[in-house]
C-alpha positions as CSV (number, residue, x, y, z in Angstrom):
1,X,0.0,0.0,0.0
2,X,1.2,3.4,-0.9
3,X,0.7,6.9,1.6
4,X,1.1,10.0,0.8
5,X,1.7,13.0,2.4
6,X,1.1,16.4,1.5
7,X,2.7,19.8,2.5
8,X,2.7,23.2,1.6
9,X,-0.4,24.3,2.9
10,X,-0.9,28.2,4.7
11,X,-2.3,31.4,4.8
12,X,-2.0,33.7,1.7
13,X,-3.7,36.7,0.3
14,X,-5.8,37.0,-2.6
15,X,-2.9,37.6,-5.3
16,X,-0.4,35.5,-3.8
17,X,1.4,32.5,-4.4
18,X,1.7,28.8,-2.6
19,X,3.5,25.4,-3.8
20,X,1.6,22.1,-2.6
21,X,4.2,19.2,-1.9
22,X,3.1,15.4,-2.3
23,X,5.7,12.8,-1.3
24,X,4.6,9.0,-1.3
25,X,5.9,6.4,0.6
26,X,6.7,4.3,-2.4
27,X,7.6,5.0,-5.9
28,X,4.2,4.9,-7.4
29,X,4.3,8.6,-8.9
30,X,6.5,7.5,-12.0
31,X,4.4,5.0,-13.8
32,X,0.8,6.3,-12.7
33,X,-1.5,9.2,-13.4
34,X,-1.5,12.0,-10.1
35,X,-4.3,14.2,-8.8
36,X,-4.8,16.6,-6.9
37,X,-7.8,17.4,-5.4
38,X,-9.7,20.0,-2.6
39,X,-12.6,20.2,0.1
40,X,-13.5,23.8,1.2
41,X,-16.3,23.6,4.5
42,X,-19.2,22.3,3.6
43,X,-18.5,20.6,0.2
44,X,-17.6,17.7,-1.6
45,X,-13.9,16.7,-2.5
46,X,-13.5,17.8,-5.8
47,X,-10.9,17.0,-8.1
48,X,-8.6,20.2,-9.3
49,X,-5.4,18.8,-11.4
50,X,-4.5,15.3,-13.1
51,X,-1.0,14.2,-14.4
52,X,-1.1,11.6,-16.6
53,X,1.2,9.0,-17.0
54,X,1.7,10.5,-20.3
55,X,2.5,13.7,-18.8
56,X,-0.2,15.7,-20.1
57,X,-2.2,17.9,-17.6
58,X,-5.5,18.5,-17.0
59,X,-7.3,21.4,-14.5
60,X,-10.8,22.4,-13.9
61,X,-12.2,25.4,-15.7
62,X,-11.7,27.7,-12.2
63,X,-7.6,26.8,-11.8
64,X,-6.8,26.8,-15.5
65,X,-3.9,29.4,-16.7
66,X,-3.1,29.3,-12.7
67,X,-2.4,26.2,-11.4
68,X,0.4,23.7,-12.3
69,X,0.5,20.2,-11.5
70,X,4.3,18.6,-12.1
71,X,6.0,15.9,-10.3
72,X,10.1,15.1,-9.6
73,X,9.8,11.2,-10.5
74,X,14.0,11.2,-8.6
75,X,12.0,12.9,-5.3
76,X,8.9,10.9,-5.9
77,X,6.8,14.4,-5.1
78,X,4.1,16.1,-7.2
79,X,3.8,19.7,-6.7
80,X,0.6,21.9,-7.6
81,X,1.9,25.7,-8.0
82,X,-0.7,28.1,-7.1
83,X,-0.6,31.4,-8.4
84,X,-3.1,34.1,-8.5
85,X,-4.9,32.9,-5.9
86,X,-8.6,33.7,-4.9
87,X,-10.3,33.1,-1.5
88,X,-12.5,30.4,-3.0
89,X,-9.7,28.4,-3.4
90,X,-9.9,27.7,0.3
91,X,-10.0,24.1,1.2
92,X,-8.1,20.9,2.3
93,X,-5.9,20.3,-0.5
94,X,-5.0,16.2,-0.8
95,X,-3.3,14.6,-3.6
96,X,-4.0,11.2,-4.7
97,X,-3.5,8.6,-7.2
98,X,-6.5,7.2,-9.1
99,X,-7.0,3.7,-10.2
100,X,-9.0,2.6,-12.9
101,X,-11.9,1.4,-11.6
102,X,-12.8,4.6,-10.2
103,X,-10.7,4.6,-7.2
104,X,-7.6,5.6,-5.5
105,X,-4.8,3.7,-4.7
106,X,-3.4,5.3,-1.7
107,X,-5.8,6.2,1.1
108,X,-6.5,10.1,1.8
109,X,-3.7,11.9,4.0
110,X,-4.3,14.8,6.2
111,X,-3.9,16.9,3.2
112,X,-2.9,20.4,3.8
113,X,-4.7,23.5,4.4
114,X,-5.2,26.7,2.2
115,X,-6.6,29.5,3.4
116,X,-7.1,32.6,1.0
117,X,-7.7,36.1,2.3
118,X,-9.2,38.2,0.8
């Protein structure tokens, strides 16, 4: 079984920048698709940013043009650069990788927290 662990997390204002960390505890990152994903209060995870395994990206119409998901295969890490960020970006961020029957092959983390002023 694979963990991950995310980092990077804080408090930022609207404008600013943050870089999300995802280490897992075995090399999983390098021959899989990644994802990042988010829960602000009171709503559903929601996936924000997928890696493929081809290395093409993929972002949801809210993050595109700001967000970049990239990984370090040698660190086994994905990041997800922030930039321009607004407070409804505001949530748990976790990072994940999905299997293909719909799943996730590493149970969620803690994730880590971003909190947006405004």
């Amino acid at each position: 079984q694979v963990n991950v662990v995310e980092s990077g997390g804080g408090l930022v204002q609207a404008g600013g920048s943050l870089r999300l960390s995802c280490t897992a505890s075995a090399s999983r990152f390098s021959d899989n698709a990644i994802g990042w994903y988010r829960q602000a209060p009171g709503k559903q995870r929601e996936w924000v940013a997928l890696l493929s395994l081809e290395g093409y990206t993929h972002d949801i119409a809210p993050v595109k043009g700001r967000f970049t998901i990239s990984k370090d295969n040698a660190k086994n890490t994905v990041y997800l650069q922030m930039d321009s960020l607004k407070p409804e970006a505001t949530a748990v961020y976790y990072c994940n990788v999905p299997s293909v029957d719909g799943g996730y092959l590493a149970p969620w983390g803690q994730g880590t927290q971003v909190t947006v002023s405004s």
